[in-house]
C-alpha positions in Angstrom: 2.0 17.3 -13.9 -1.4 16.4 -14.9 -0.3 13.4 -17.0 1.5 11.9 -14.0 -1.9 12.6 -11.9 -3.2 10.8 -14.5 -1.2 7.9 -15.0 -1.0 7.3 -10.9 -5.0 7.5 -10.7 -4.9 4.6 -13.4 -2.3 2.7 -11.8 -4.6 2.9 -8.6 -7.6 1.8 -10.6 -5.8 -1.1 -12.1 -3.4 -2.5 -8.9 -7.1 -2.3 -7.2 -8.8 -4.2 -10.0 -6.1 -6.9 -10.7 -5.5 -9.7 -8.7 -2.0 -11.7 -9.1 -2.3 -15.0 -7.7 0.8 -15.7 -5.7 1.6 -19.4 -4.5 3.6 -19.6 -1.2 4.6 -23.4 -0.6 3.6 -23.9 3.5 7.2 -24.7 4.4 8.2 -21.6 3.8 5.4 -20.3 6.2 6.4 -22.9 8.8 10.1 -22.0 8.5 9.6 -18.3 8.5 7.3 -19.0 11.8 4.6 -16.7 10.1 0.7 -16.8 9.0 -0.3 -15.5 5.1 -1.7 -12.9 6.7 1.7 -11.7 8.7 3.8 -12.1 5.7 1.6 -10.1 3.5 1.9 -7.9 6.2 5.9 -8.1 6.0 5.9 -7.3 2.6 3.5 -4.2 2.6 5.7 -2.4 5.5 9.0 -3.5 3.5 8.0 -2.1 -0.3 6.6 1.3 1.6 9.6 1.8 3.5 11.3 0.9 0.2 8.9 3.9 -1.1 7.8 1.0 -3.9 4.1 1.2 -2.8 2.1 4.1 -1.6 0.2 4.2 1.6 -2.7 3.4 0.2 -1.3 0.2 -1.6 0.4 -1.4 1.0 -2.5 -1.0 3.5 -4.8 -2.7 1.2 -1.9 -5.6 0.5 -1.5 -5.6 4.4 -5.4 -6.2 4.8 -6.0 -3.1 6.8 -7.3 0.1 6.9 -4.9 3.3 6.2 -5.3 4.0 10.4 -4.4 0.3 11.3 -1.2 0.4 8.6 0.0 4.0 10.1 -0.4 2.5 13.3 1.3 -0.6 12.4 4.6 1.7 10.8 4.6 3.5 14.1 4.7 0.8 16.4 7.8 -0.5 13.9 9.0 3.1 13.9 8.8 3.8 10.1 8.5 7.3 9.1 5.3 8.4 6.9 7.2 9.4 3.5 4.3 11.9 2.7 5.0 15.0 1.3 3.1 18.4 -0.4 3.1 16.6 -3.6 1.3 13.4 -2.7 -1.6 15.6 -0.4 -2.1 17.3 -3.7 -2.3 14.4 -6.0 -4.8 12.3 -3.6 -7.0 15.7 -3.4 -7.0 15.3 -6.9 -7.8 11.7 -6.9 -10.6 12.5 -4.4 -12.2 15.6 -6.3 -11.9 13.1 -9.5 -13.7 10.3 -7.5 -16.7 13.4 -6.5 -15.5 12.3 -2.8 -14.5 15.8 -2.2 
């Protein structure tokens, strides 16, 4: 348990500390009708419905804060997959951060 606490508090640090460029050609903007900032936002509800990225993760790939993205997954009527087990391990990550 505490080696998996670990390994996700590292995987925060480093998704938060490493940027991947990512190069989307403007025709594919103009065909999809969309703005960067609406398909970034596409992509963040997808890979947490897809329970790929935590809440934290896609709200910060969305551009928003934790409140805006639950707001936004409400208004699009995707459930909150957050469970005993994550409350605990973002306590952790808190307590770890001196935050709580």
């Amino acid at each position: 348990m505490w080696v998996r606490q670990w390994f996700l508090l590292r995987l925060r640090r480093i998704v938060e500390a490493a940027v991947m460029p990512l190069t989307i050609p403007d025709e594919i903007l103009v065909a999809a009708h969309m703005t960067e900032l609406e398909l970034k936002r596409e992509l963040a509800l997808t890979l947490f419905q897809k329970e790929r990225l935590t809440l934290g993760c896609a709200s910060t790939l969305a551009g928003m804060s934790q409140r805006e993205f639950q707001r936004l997954l409400a208004d699009r009527r995707i459930p909150i997959h957050y469970g005993v087990e994550e409350f605990e391990q973002d306590l952790e990550t808190l307590r770890q951060m001196g935050r709580l």
